[in-house]
C-alpha positions as CSV (number, residue, x, y, z in Angstrom):
1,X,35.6,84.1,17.5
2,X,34.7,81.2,19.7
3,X,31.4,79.5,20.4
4,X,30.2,78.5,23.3
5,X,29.8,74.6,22.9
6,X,27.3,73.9,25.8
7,X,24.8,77.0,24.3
8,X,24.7,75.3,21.0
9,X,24.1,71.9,22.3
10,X,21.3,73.9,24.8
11,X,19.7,75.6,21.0
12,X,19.8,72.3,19.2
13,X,17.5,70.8,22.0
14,X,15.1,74.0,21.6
15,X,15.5,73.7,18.0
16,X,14.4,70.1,18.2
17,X,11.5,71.0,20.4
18,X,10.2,73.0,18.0
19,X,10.7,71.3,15.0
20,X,8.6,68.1,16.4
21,X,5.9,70.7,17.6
22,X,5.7,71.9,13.9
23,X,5.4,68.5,12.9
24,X,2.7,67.6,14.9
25,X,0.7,70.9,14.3
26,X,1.1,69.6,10.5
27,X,0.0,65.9,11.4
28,X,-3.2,67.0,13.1
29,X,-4.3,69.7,10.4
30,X,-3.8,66.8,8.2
31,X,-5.7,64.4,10.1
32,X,-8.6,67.1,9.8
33,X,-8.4,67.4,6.5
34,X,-9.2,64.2,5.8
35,X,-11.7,63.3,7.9
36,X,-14.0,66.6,6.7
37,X,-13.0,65.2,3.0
38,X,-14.6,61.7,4.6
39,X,-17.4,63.7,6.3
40,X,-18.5,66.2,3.6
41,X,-17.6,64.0,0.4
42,X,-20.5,64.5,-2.7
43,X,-22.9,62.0,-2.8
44,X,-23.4,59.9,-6.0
């Protein structure tokens, strides 16, 4: 069994791409989060 060293170093790029896309996706629902917490917090 061989692997093909240019194809992984091709799916670790892709793999990287996705993972920062994930990460950002999380960021910004987080960032929403708060603000509606800030927007919509009870009154005293």
């Amino acid at each position: 069994m061989s692997i093909n060293f240019s194809a992984f170093l091709d799916s670790l790029t892709i793999m990287l791409s996705g993972m920062v896309g994930i990460f950002a996706v999380m960021l910004v629902l987080y960032a929403v989060i708060i603000l509606l917490g800030k927007a919509f917090a009870p009154k005293k």
